[in-house]
N, C-alpha and C positions, 0 to 999 in steps of 0.2 A: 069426288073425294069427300071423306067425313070430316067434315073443318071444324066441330067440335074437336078435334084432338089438336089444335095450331100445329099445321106441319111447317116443316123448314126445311128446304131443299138446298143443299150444299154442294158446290161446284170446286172442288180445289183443287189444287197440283202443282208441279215447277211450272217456272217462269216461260215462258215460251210454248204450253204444250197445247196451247187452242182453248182456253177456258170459255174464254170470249165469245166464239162463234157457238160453240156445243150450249154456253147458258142462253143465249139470243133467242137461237131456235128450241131450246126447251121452253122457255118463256110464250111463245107463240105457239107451243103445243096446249102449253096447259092453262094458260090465261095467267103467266106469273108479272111478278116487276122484280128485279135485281137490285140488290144489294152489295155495295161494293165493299171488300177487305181488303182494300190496298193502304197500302201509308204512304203513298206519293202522288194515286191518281186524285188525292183530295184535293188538292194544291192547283190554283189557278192558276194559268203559264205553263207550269210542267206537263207541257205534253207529250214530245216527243220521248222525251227520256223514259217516261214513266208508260210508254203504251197506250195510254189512254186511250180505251175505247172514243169513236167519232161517232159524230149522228149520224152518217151513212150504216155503222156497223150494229147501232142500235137498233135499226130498221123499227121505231116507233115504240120499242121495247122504255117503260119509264127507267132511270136509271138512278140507284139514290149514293149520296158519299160521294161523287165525284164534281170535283169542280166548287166545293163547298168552303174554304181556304186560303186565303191568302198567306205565300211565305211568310211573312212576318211572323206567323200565327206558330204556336207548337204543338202538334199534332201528338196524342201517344193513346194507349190500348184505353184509359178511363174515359177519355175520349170519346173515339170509336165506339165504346159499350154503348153510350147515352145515347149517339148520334142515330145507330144501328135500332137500337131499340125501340123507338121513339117513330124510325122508319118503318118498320117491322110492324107495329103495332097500326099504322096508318093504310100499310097497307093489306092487314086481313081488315080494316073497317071496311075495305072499299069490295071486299070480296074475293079479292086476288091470292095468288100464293108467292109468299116472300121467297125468292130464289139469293143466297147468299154465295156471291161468286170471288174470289181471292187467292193469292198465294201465303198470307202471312199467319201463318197456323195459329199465334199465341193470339192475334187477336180471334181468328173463329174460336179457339177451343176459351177464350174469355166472355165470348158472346154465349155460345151452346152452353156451359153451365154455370154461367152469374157469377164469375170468380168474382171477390170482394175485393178492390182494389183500396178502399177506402181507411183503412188503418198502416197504410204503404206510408215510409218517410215522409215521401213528398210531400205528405198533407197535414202532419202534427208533429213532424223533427226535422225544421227547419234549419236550425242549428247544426245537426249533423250532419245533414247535404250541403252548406255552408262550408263546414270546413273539407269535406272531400272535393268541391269544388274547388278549393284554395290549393288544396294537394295537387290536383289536376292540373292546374296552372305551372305547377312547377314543372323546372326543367327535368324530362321524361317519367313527366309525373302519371299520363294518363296508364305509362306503360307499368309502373310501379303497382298503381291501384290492379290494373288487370292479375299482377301477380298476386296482388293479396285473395284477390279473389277465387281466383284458381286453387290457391290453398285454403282455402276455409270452407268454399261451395264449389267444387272443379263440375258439379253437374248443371248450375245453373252456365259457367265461360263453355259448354257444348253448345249451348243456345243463344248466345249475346258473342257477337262480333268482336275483336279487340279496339274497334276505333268508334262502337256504337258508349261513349262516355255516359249516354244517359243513362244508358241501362246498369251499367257499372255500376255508377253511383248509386242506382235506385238499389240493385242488388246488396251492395256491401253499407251501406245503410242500413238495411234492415238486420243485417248480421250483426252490427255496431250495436245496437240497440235490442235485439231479441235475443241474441249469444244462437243463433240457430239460424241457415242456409233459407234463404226466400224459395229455394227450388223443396225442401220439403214443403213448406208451406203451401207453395202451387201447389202438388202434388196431394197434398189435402185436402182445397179448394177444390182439385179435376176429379176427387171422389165422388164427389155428389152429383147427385144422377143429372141428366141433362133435362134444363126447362123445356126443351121445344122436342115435338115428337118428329126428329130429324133422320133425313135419307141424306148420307154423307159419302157422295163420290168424289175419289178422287181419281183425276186422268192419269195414267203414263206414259213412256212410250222408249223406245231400246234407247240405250245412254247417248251411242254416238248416234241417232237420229238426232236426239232431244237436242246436241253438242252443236251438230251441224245446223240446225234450227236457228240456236240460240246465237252463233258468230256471222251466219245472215240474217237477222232481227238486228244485229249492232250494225252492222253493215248499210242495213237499211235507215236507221235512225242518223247515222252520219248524215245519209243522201238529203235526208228530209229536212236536217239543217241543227241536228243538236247542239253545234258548239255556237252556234247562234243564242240558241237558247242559253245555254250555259253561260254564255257573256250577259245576258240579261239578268240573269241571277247574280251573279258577281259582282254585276253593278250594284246591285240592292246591299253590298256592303252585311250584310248580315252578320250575327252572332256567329262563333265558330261552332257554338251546338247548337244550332238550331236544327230543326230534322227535317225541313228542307233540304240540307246539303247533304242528307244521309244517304240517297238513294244512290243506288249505283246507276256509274255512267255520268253522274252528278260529282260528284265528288273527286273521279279521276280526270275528269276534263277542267275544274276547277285548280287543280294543280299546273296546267299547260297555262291556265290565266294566272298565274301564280311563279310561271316560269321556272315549276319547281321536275316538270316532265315536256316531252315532246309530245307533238301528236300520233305519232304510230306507237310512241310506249305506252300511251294514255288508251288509245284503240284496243291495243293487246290485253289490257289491262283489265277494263273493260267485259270483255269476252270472258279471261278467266275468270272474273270476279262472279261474273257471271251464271258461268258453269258449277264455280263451287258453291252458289249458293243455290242455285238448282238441286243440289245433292242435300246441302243442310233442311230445302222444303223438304223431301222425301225421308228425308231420317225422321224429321220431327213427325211426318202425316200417321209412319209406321208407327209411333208411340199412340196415334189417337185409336178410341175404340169402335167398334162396329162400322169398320170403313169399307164403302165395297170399293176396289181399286178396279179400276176399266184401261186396260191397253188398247189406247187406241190403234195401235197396229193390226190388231186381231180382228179391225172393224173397217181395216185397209184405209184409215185417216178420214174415215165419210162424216161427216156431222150430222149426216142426216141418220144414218144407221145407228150411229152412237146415241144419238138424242131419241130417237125411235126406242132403242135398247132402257134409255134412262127413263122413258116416259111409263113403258109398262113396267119397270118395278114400281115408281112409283105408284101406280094405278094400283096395283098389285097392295102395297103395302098399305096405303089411305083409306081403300075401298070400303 
């Protein structure tokens, strides 16, 4: 490959569709190290919930982003950019090819073109995240602000969760203060070309496979001892926004320690949360550009075939 042009090989797609195995074995095709875009697997403890790849799965493959963390800690995309970067750059020193493997699209497409997060609220209007915090507190305050936002920016609440508050505030902040939607703003940050000369696959695979996948993956994470885990979290007492408690699977079995749900409501829950966030990956991936999409169906679920598939475009396109 001509590594004068810094490639970046990108592995993305819903929750469940096999990223992990197909980036492994790309990685051992081409001499890569992985980069991880997850917002949960950074978090030390959250294992089970978050998937976390294990050393058996990494098969010697180095793995960066994961495990770097502590709950206490607040993880968010400015973050990632630095952490990611800083990875990235380490490991073309070493000669390798950075493989960036994730579902959470706002952070890849913040990584791929250097959005500028650095004039955001958060970091010089204190004051106004301050008082929309205060708002938030309020009795069905967080549900208020989501409305405000929906009316001022209804295209950034297609992207941000109703219960993800941080984002909320980070969004309607910026509107508070610039009289103008942070979603154009993205939108003219994601113009500008990308830094890395990137091959950007993303996986799929027919909806009720992905479905059926994805309600034995929760199935599985029960067996393995999630609400174990979840009670270890809950002990740590934590903030209510901290983004530790964001993740799903986290957050609905927090409510059963909370005795605010049962456990097969929380299970149920779980799964769809699941599902629909599977669908909001694949909305958001459709918005990014030059994405080759690979059904894995069509490669009859082989890793080896798919990663074979992945290996000569890339060869193809670097050469």
């Amino acid at each position: 490959m001509d590594f004068s042009r810094r490639p970046l090989i990108i592995i993305a797609g819903p929750t469940a569709v096999g990223k992990t195995a197909v980036s492994v074995a790309l990685a051992k095709e081409i001499d890569g190290e992985i980069v991880s875009a997850d917002s949960v697997q950074v978090y030390r403890g959250l294992d089970i919930g978050s998937a976390k790849v294990t050393n058996e799965e990494m098969e010697g493959i180095p793995h960066h982003l994961i495990d770097v963390c502590d709950v206490t800690e607040n993880y968010d995309v400015t973050r990632f950019q630095t952490m990611a970067e800083k990875a990235i750059e380490e490991i073309y020193q070493r000669g390798h090819i950075p493989i960036l493997v994730g579902g959470t699209g706002f952070y890849i497409q913040a990584l791929l073109y250097g959005i500028d997060f650095t004039e955001e609220p958060e970091a010089i209007h204190a004051d106004v995240r301050a008082e929309l915090e205060r708002e938030a507190e309020m009795p069905e305050g967080a549900v208020r602000l989501y409305a405000e936002l929906l009316s001022v920016d209804p295209a950034s609440c297609e992207k941000i969760h109703p219960h993800n508050i941080r984002r909320i505030i980070r969004a309607l902040s910026f509107y508070r203060i610039h009289h103008s939607p942070i979603s154009l703003h993205n939108e003219e940050e994601h113009a500008r070309r990308a830094r890395y000369d990137s091959m950007f696959f993303v996986l799929t695979d027919d909806r009720e496979i992905l479905y059926q996948r994805i309600d034995q993956r929760v199935d599985r994470m029960m067996e393995q001892g999630l609400m174990e885990e979840v009670k270890w979290l809950y002990e740590k007492k934590l903030p209510p926004d901290s983004t530790a408690l964001k993740g799903i699977g986290y957050r609905e079995l927090l409510d059963v320690c909370d005795k605010r749900a049962t456990m097969d409501d929380a299970v149920a829950k779980i799964k769809l949360n699941s599902r629909h966030y599977a669908k909001r990956q694949l909305t958001w991936f459709r918005r990014e550009r030059d994405v080759i999409y690979i059904n894995i169906g069509e490669f009859s679920r082989d890793k080896q075939r798919i990663t074979a598939w992945i290996t000569e475009q890339c060869m193809k396109h670097y050469q």
